[in-house]
C-alpha positions in Angstrom: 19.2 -15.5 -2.5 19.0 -12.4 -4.4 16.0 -10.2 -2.7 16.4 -7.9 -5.1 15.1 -10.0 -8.3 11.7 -11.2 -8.7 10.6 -14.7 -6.7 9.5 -17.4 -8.8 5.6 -16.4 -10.3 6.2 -12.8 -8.9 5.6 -11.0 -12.0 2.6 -13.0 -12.8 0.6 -11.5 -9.9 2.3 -7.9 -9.7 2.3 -6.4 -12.7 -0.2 -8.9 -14.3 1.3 -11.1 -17.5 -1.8 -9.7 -19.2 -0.7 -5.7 -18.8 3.0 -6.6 -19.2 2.9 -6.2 -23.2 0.8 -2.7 -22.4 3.4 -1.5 -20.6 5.7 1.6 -21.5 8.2 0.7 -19.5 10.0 -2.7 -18.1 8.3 -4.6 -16.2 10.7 -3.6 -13.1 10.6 -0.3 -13.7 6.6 0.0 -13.6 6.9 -2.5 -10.3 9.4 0.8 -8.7 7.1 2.7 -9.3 4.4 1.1 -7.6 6.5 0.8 -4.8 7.2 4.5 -4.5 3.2 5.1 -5.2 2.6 2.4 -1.7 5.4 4.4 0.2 3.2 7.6 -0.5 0.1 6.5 0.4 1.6 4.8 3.4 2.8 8.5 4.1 -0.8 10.0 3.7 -2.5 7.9 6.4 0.3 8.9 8.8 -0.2 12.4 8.0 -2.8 15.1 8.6 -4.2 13.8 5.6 -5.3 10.3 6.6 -8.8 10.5 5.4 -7.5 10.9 1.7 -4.4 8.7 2.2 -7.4 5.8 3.4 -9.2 6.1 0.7 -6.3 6.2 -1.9 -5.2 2.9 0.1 -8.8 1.6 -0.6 -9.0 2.0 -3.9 -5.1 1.0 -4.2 -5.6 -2.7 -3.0 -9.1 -3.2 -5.1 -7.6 -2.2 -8.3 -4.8 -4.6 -7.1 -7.6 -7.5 -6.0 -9.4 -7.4 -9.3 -6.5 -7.6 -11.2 -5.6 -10.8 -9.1 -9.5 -12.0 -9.9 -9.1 -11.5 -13.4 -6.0 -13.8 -14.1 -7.8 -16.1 -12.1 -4.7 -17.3 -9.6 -3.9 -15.9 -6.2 -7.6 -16.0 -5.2 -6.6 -16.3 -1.5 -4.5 -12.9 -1.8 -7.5 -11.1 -3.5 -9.3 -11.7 -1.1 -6.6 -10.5 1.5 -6.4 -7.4 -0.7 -10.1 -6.6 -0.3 -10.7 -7.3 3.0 -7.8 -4.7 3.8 -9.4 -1.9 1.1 -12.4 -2.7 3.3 -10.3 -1.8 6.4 -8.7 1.1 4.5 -12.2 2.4 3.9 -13.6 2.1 7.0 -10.3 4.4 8.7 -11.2 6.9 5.8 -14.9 6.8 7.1 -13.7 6.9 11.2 -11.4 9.7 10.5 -14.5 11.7 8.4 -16.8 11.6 11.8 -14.1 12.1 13.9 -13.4 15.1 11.7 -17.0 16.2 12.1 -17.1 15.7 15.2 -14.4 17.5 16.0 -15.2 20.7 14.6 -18.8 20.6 16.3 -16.9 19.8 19.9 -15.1 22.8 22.0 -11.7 22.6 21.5 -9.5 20.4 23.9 -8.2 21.9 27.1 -11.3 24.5 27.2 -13.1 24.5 30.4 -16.4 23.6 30.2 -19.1 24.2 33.1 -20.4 20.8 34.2 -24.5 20.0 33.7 -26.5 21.1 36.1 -24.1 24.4 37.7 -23.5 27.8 37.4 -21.3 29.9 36.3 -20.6 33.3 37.7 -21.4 34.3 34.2 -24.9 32.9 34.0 
């Protein structure tokens, strides 16, 4: 088996049979470039810049899921696609308060007088 051609029904559900004719490229060419667009946002949420690379993610796999919805087949992986934008957005959101909260805290390895005792400052 060659991995490197398309399965059977593959192109119907990544590129969409619909967009194909739209295209301004091959079909296999626009599908590499996808790929390469999925590596870097894979790349963003394991940077510093997760919060962006989250939402980019998000938005990735909805675009994907309502392409899916509007040809009508491959409900099941819609509806995969969506659950994980839902996932994707909620890690955008986490890292966003953890952010926040964050730059309100004192910085890690600070000392920090416990409640309730004195300092020899105070």
């Amino acid at each position: 088996m060659n991995h490197d051609s398309p399965r059977e029904g593959e192109e119907d559900w990544n590129a969409g049979p619909q967009a194909e004719p739209e295209l301004p490229v091959s079909a296999s060419t626009f599908m590499g470039v996808v790929g390469v667009v999925e590596i870097l946002a894979g790349v963003l949420v394991l940077s510093r810049l997760t919060r962006l690379g989250a939402y980019v993610v998000s938005a990735w796999l909805v675009l994907i899921a309502l392409n899916l919805l509007t040809s009508g087949k491959y409900l099941d992986v819609a509806v995969r696609d969506l659950v994980m934008a839902g996932g994707a957005f909620i890690l955008g959101r986490l890292t966003e308060v953890r952010e926040s909260a964050g730059a309100s805290e004192p910085r890690a390895g600070a000392e920090q007088p416990e409640a309730g005792l004195r300092t020899a400052h105070q």
